[in-house]
C-alpha positions in Angstrom: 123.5 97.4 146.4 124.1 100.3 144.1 127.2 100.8 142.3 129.5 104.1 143.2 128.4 105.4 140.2 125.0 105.2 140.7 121.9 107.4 141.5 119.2 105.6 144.0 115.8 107.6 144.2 117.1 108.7 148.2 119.8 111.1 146.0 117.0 112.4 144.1 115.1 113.6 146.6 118.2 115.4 147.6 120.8 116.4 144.4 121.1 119.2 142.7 121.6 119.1 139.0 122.7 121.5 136.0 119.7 121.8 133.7 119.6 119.4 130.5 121.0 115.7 132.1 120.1 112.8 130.7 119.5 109.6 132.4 119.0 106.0 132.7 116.8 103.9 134.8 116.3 100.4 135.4 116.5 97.4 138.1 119.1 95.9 137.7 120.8 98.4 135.9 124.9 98.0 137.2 125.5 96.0 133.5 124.1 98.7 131.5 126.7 100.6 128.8 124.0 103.2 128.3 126.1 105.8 130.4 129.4 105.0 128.7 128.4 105.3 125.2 126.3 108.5 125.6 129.2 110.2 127.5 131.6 109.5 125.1 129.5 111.6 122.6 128.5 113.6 124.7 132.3 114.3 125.4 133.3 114.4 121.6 130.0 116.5 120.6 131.0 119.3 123.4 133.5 121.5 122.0 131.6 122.2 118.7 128.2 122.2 120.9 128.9 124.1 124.4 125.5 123.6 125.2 126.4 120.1 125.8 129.5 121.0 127.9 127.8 120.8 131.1 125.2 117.4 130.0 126.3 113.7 131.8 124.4 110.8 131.2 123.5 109.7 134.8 123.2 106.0 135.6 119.9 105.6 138.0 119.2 102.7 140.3 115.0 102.6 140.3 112.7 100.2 141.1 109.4 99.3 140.2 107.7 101.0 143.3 109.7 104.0 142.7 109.3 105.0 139.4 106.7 107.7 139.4 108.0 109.4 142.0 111.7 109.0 140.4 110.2 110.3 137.3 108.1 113.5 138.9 111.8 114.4 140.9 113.4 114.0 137.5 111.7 116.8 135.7 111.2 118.9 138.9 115.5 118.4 139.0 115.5 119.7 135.1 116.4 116.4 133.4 116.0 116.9 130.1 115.5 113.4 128.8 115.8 109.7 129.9 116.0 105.7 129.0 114.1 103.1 130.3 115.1 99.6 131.0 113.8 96.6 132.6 111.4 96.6 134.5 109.6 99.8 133.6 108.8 100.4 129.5 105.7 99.4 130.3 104.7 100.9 133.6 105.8 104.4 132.3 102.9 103.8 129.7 100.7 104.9 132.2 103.6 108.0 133.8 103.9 109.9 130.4 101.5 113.2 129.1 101.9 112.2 125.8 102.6 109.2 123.8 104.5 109.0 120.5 102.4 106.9 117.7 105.0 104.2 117.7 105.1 103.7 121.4 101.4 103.7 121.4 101.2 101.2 118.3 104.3 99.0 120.6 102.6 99.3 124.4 106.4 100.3 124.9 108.3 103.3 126.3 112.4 103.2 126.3 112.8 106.7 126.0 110.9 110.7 127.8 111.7 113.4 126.4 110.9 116.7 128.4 108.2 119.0 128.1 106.7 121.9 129.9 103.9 119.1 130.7 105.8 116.3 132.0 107.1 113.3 129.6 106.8 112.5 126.2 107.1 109.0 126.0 108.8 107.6 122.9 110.0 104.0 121.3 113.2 103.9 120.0 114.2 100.0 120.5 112.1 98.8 117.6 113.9 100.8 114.8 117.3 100.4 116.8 116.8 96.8 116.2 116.0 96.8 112.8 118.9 99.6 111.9 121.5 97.3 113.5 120.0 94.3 111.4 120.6 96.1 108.7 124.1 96.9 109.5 124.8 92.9 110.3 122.8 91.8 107.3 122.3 94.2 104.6 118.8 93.7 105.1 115.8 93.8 107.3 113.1 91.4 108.4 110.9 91.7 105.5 109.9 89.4 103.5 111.2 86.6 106.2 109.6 85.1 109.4 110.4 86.0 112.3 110.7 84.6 116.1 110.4 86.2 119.0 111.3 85.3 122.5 110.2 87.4 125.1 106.7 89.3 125.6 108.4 92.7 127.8 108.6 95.7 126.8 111.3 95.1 124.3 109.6 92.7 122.6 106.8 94.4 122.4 108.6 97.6 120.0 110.4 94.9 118.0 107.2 92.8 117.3 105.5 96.5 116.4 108.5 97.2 114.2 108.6 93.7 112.2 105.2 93.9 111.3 105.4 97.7 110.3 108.6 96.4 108.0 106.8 93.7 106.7 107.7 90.7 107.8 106.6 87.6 106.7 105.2 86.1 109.5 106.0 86.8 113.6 105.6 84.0 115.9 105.4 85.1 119.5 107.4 83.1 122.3 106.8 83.3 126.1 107.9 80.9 128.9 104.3 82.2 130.4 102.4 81.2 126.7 99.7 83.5 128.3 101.7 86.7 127.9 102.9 85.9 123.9 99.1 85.4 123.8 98.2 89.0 125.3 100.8 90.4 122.9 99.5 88.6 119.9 96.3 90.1 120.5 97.2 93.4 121.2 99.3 93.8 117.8 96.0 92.6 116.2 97.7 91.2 113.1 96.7 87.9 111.0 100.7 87.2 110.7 101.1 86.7 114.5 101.0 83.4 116.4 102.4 82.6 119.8 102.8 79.6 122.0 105.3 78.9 125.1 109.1 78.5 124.3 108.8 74.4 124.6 106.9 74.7 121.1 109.4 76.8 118.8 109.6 76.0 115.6 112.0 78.3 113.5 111.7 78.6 109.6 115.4 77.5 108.0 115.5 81.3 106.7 113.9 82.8 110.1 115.6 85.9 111.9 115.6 84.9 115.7 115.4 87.4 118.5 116.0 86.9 121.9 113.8 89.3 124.0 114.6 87.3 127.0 116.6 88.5 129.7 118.4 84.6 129.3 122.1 85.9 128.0 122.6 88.5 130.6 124.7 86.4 132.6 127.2 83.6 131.1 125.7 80.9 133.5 121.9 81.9 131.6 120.7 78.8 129.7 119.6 79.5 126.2 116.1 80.3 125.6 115.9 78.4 122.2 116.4 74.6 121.7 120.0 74.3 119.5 118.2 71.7 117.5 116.0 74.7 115.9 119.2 76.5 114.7 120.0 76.1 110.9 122.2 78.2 109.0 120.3 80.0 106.7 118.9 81.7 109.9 120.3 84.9 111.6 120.4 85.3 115.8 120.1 88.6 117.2 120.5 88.1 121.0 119.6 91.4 121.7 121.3 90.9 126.0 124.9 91.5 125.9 127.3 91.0 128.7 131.5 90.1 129.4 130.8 86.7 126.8 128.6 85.4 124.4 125.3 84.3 125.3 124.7 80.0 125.3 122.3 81.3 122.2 125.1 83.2 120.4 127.2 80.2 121.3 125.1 77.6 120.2 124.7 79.5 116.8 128.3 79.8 116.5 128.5 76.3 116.9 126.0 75.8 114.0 127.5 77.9 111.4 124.6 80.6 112.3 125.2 84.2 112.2 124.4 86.4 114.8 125.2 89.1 116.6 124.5 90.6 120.8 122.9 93.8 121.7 125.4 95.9 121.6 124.9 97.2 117.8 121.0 97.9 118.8 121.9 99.7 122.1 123.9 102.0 120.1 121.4 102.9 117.9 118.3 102.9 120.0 120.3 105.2 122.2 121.5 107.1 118.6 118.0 107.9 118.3 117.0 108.9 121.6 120.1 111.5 121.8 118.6 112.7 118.8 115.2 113.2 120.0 117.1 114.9 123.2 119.8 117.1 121.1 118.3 117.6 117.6 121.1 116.1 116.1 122.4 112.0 115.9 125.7 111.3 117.9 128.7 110.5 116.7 129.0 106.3 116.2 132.8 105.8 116.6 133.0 106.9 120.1 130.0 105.0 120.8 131.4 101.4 119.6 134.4 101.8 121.2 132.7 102.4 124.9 130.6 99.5 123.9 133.8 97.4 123.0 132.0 96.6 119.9 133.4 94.9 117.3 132.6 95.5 113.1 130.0 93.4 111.6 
């Protein structure tokens, strides 16, 4: 069931829209703060930019099976650039004209831009995780290990992005050990290990990342064992939802610092709007629809 606010690919095949919208789309996609935080930009930006005066950021129930001909009715309906969430960065690989080198490089795709062609299919979530790192830390991932849970597309632009910082090691983390496997070899890097999340073993200086979809809801079990935490480490749990994750908690418990998703949504969605607009949004009215608080 589709929240009021949503689009389902049965309004597509039937709306009308003012040229330039942007867009969403994901299954499940009710929890996401994508539309909030772009329309409050979107809102502040307009009366300087009237181009944008017209512009909402549509929220867009799709599934799997739906996707391509969600994305064809998009551009026939004059969208002029989307996000994608779970389940489909890495189907769209295969739905875009062109790819971007990073989303190449990451076997990812969060974010189309238009063209006359179709979609240009882009990666933002890898340096929106590293940009909010730096916010939380004053640093990046270089020079430290790092350990990644999760093999999906997320996962996928983070590992990409770690390595291309310079990390000092990645060790790849999968309930199914034969997808961190698959990953490891496609980033084709003598830093990268993987093995199934039963066999963590986290550095006492490692930054953690929770690729998982475990945190989404409050009931979700952590995807790390609290017996790996240490406090010279940092957490980014990059779900978010009403409460902490039990991996933020468990952190907290420890004296580790961490932080949710919240800070990387903003600025993978920061630089998609700027791929879209020429120009990145305003922050301020982006935390506050996020409900995020300072680092």
């Amino acid at each position: 069931m589709s929240a009021p606010d949503t689009l389902t690919l049965a309004d597509l095949r039937t709306a009308a829209f003012a040229p330039g919208q942007l867009g969403v789309l994901g299954d499940p996609i009710a929890h996401s703060l994508s539309p909030a935080m772009h329309n409050a930009a979107l809102t502040q930006l307009a009366p300087a930019h009237p181009r944008l005066a017209g512009v909402r950021y549509h929220r867009l129930h799709v599934r799997a099976e739906e996707l391509p001909e969600a994305l064809t009715l998009l551009h026939a309906r004059g969208f002029a650039g989307l996000n994608l969430t779970v389940p489909h960065k890495v189907q769209a690989l295969t739905l875009v004209a062109t790819l971007s080198p990073q989303a190449r490089r990451a076997a990812s795709v969060n974010t189309l831009v238009r063209t006359p062609a179709g979609w240009d299919g882009h990666t933002t979530d890898g340096q929106g995780f590293l940009e909010a790192l730096r916010e939380r830390t004053g640093g990046t991932t270089r020079g430290r290990p790092v350990v990644l849970l999760g093999s999906g597309g997320a996962a996928r632009a983070v590992a990409a992005a770690c390595l291309a910082d310079g990390c000092a090691s990645l060790h790849l983390h999968n309930r199914d050990a034969a997808k961190a496997a698959d990953l490891a070899a496609s980033l084709a890097d003598a830093r990268v290990r993987a093995a199934g999340l039963a066999e963590i073993k986290a550095a006492a200086d490692a930054v953690i990342v929770n690729c998982t979809t475990l945190g989404l809801k409050p009931a979700d079990a952590s995807p790390l064992p609290a017996g790996q935490l240490a406090a010279g480490q940092f957490v980014f749990d990059t779900t978010y939802g009403t409460e902490p994750s039990r991996l933020l908690r468990d952190a907290r418990e420890r004296g580790v610092a961490g932080c949710d998703g919240r800070a990387m949504l903003r600025w993978q969605g920061a630089l998609a709007f700027r791929l879209w607009n020429g120009m990145l949004p305003p922050d301020a009215p982006m935390r506050a629809a996020l409900g995020e608080t300072a680092p």
